[in-house]
C-alpha positions as CSV (number, residue, x, y, z in Angstrom):
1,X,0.0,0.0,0.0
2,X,1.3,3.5,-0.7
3,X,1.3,6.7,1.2
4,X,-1.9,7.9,-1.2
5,X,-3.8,4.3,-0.6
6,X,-2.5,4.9,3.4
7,X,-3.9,8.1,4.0
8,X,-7.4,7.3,2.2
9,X,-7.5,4.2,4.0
10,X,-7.2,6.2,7.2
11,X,-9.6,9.1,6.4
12,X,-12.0,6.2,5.6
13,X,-11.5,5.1,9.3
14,X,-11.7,8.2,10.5
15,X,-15.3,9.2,8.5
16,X,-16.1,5.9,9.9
17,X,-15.5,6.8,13.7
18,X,-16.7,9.8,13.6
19,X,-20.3,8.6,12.2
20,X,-20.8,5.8,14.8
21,X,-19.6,8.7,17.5
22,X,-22.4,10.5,15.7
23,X,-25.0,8.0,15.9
24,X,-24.1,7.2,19.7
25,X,-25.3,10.8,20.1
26,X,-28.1,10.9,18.3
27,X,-29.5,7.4,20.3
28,X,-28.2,9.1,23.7
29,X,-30.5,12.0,22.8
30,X,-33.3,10.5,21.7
31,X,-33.4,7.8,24.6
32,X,-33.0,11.3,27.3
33,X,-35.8,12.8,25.2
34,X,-37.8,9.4,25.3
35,X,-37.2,9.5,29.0
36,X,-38.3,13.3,29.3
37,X,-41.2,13.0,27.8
38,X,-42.3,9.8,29.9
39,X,-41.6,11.5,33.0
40,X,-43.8,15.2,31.9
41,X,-46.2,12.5,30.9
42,X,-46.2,10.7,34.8
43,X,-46.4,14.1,36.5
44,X,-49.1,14.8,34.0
45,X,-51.4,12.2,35.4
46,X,-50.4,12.7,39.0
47,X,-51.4,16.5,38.5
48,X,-54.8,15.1,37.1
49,X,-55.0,13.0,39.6
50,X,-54.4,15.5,42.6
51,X,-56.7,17.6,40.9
52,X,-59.8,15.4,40.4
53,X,-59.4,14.4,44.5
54,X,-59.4,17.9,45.4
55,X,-62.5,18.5,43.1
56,X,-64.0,15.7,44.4
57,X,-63.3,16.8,48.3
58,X,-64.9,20.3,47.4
59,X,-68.5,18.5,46.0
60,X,-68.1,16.3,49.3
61,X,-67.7,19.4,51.3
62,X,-70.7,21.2,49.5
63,X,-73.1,18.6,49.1
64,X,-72.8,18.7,45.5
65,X,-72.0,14.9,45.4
66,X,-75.3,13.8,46.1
């Protein structure tokens, strides 16, 4: 192999390296989004939740239940 054939042969391994340290990101970014949007979804519910017991509590407290 030859100085030319050498140093194409290493940018090609380089290109390569740097596009799988690429996609790493990328899958490392979508997995913390994944895992964002799980948790807003959680506290969603437990904010519904919290709120439909204290709506509940106020038509046991007025007699609007019945």
């Amino acid at each position: 192999m030859d100085k030319s054939q050498n140093a194409g042969y290493q940018a090609g391994q380089a290109k390569g390296q740097a596009q799988e340290k690429g996609n790493q990101m990328m899958d490392k970014a979508s997995n913390a989004a994944q895992s964002c949007k799980e948790t807003m979804q959680e506290t969603g519910e437990q904010a519904k939740a919290k709120a439909q017991g204290a709506a509940d509590g106020v038509k046991n407290a007025t007699g609007m239940n019945n």
